[in-house]
N, C-alpha and C positions, 0 to 999 in steps of 0.2 A: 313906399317902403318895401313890400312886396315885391316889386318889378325889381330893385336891385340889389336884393338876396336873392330872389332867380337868376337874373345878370352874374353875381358874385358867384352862385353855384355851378352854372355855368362855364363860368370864367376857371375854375380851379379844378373843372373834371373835366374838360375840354379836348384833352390828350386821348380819353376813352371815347373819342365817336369814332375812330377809328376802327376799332376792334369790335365797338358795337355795332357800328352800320355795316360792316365788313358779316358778323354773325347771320345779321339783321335779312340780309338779303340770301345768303346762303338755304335758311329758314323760307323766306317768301321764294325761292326760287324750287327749294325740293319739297315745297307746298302742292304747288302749281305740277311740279314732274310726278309727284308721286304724294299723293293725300296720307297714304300713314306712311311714311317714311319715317315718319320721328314716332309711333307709334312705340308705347312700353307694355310689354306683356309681362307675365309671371309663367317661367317653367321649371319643370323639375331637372336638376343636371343629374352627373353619371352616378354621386352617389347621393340621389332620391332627393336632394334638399330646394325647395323652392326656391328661385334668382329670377332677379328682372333680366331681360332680354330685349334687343332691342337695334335701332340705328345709333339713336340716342346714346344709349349703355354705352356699345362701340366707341363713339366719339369721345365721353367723359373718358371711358377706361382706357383706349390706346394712346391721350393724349397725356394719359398718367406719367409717364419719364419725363416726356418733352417739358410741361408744365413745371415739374419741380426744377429741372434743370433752368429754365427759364426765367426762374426764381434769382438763384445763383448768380447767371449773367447778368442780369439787371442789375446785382451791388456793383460786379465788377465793371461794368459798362458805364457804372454814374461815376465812379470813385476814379477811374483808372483813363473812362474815356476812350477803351478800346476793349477788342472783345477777345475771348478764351476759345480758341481754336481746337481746342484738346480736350475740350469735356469727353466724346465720345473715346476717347482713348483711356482717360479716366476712368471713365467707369466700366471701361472694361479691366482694367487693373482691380480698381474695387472690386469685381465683380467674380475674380480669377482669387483674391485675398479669402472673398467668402467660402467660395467653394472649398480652395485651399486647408480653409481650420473646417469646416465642416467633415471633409473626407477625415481631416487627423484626428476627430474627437471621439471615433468608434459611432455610438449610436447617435441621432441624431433627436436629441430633445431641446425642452423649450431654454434652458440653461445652456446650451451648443448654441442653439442659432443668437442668443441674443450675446455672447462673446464672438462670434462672427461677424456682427454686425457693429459693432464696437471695435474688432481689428480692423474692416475698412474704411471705417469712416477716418478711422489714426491712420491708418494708411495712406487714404485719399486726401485729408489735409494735409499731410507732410507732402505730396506732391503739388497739392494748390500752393503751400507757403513757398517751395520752392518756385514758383511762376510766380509768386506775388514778390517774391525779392528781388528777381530778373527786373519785374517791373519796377519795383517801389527804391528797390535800393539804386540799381544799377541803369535806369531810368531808359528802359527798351520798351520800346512800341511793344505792347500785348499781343497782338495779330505774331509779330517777331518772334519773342516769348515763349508764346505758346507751341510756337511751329517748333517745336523741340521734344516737347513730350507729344504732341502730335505725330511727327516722324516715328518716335521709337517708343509710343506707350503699349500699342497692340505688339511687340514684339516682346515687352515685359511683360505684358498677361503670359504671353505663351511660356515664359521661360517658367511662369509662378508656380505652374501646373506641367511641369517636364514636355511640352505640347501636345500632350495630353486634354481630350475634353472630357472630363469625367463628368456621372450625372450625380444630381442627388437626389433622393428619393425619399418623400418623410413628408404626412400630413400639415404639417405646421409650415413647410415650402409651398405645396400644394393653395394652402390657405393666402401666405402672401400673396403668390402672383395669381389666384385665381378667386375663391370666396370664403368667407367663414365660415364653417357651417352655422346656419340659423342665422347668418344677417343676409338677405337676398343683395347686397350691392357688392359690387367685386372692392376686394380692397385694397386694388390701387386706388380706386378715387377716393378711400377714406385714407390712406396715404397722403393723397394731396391737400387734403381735406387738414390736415393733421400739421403737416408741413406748413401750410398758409398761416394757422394760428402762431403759430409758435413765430412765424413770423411776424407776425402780427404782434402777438406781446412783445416779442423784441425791441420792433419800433416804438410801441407804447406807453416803455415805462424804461425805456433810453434813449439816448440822445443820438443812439447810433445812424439812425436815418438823415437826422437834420447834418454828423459832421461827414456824412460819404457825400450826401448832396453839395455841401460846404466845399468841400476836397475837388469835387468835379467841376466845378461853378469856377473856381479861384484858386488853386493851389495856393499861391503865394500869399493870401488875403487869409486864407484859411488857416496857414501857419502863423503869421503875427496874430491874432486870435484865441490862438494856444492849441490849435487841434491839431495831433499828431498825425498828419499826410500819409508820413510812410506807414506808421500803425493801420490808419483805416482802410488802405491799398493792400495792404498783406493780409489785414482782415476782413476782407469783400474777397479776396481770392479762400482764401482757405471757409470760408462759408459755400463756398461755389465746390471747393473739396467734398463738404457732407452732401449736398444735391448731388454732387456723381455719382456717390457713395451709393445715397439712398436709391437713383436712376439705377444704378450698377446690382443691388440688391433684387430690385421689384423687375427688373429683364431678364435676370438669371435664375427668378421663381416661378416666371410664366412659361420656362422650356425643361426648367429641372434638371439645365445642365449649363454649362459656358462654354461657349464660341466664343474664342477673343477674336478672331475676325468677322465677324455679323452680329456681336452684340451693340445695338445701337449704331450702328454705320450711321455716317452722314449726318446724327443728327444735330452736329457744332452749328450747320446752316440751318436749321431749322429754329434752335434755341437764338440764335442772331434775329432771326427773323422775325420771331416770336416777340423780340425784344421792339425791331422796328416798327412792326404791325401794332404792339399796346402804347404808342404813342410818344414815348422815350426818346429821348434824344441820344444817340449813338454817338456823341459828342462827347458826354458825361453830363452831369447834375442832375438835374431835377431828376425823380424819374418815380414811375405808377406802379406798383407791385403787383396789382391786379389788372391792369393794363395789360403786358406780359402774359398771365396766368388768363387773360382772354383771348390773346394773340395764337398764344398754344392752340388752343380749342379751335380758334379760327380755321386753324392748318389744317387739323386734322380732319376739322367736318367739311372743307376743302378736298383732302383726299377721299375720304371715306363717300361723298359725291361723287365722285371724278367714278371710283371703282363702280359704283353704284351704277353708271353709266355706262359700264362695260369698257372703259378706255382701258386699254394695257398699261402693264407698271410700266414700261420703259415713255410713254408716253404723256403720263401721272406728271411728272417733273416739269414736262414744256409746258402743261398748261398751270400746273402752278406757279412757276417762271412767272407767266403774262400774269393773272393775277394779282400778285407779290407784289410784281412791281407797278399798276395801279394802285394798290392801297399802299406802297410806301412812297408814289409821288405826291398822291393826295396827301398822306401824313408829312410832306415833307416841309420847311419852315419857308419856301415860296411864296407856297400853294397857302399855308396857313396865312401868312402875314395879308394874302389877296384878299381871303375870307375874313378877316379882319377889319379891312377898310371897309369888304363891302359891307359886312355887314355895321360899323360906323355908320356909313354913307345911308344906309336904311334907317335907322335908329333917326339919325338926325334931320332927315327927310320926311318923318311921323311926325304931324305937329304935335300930337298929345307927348311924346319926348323928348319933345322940341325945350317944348312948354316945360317938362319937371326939368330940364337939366338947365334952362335959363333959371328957374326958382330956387 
């Protein structure tokens, strides 16, 4: 009975040894280079308050955008089947929206930032629902889609703010993108932290998870059913709007100012990737939430290696390339279905499992 609740357990978390063996080794490899590298200390920052410090830190905390965002893609990648090219352009719009009512509300307190963060997220979903209706209504490949506000989203930020990079300055920004005073963890990663529950209750006490997987799985089977296709497609996009949002918020706190050209660059392949690497089918249906939100971390402690190593940024990317693309063949439904037989072909070759599945 035990052996096939293991089996069963198994069987249903299967998708995360990817991202775990992918972790797994990164760990045992900067074990071996360097004994504290994962090493957490306690110091005092610029004003006096004790914070953990660390490689570790680094890794959670820079992997804080990518992770939320990676949230996001995963509705839209189970639901839709294809993936959001334009986060990174998003959330520099979100991110141009905050600054935007920040600079117009005079002083900047805690009633200012939290209507700031409230216009981008309405911001950022009116732009997701727009992508999600490209998709859902008018039934255009996502990748397609998205290459639209990708093109011309970084040139919206710029208009938002006259091209203007204004900063902003105000302990409560300070606190977002960096610590609070008296909690030593930086709070992007209780961002993330924070983000995951609420996704979590989502799933938990709605059906939202079981009709996006439904939607990806079957379109067609999913509508006789009764589940609204185009609804859950326009709603895994505009859910992937507030991940921008919140992306677009926590990058424009840790500089105290917006570059819509270098906020978040590049990171639409990374969130894809993030997506590949926690075991997801890039297909659509099924798909891990924390799978994803390990993927993230995977990269990052990837990078954060690589520099560690003294490899240049421009070089950073080839070898994440090579990488990448071992852990997304090995994830890939081949590779899985070989691992499958073989490990069948072992199971039924034990006589002692011989023995309970003949009984």
């Amino acid at each position: 009975m035990k052996t096939k609740k293991t089996s069963r357990f198994f069987a249903n978390n299967s998708a995360l040894l990817i991202p775990l063996i992918a972790i797994l080794l990164l760990v045992i490899f900067n074990l071996f280079r360097d004994p504290g590298f994962f090493s957490v200390s306690i110091a005092a920052n610029n004003n006096g308050d004790p914070v953990l410090q660390g490689n570790l830190i680094s890794i959670l905390n820079g992997a804080s955008e990518l992770a939320i965002l990676s949230m996001g893609m995963t509705l839209v990648t189970a639901a839709s089947g294809g993936q959001d090219i334009s986060v990174g352009a998003l959330a520099a719009i979100a991110g141009s929206v905050f600054v935007k009512v920040l600079k117009g509300g005079g002083a900047i307190t805690g009633s200012t930032v939290l209507l700031a963060v409230l216009a981008c997220c309405a911001v950022a979903m009116l732009f997701g629902a727009f992508n999600g209706s490209l998709v859902a209504f008018f039934r255009i490949q996502p990748m397609i889609a998205t290459l639209i506000l990708f093109t011309c989203g970084r040139s919206i930020a710029y208009w938002i703010n006259g091209g203007a990079t204004p900063t902003v300055t105000s302990g409560i920004i300070d606190g977002i993108g960096s610590f609070i005073p008296g909690i030593p963890i930086p709070t992007p990663i209780l961002i993330v932290i924070f983000m995951g529950i609420l996704f979590a209750l989502l799933f938990r006490f709605t059906t939202l998870g079981l009709y996006i997987q439904a939607v990806g799985i079957n379109q067609g089977a999913a509508r006789l059913n009764g589940i609204n296709a185009v609804g859950m497609k326009l709603l895994a996009f505009v859910l992937l709007g507030v991940c921008c949002a919140v992306a677009g918020v926590i990058g424009v706190s840790r500089l105290s100012l917006i570059n819509h050209e270098t906020l978040l660059i590049n990171i639409e392949m990374d969130a894809i990737l993030a997506v590949a690497i926690g075991g997801n089918s890039l297909g659509g249906g099924k798909f891990k939430l924390i799978g994803s939100i390990l993927g993230a971390y995977a990269i990052q402690a990837l990078t954060t290696t690589l520099y560690a190593m003294k490899v240049s940024s421009t070089d950073v990317k080839a070898y994440k390339a090579v990488v990448i693309i071992i852990l997304v063949v090995l994830g890939s439904p081949v590779v899985k279905e070989a691992m499958d037989r073989l490990w069948k072909k072992l199971r039924t070759s034990h006589p002692k499992d011989a023995g309970k599945e003949a009984a």
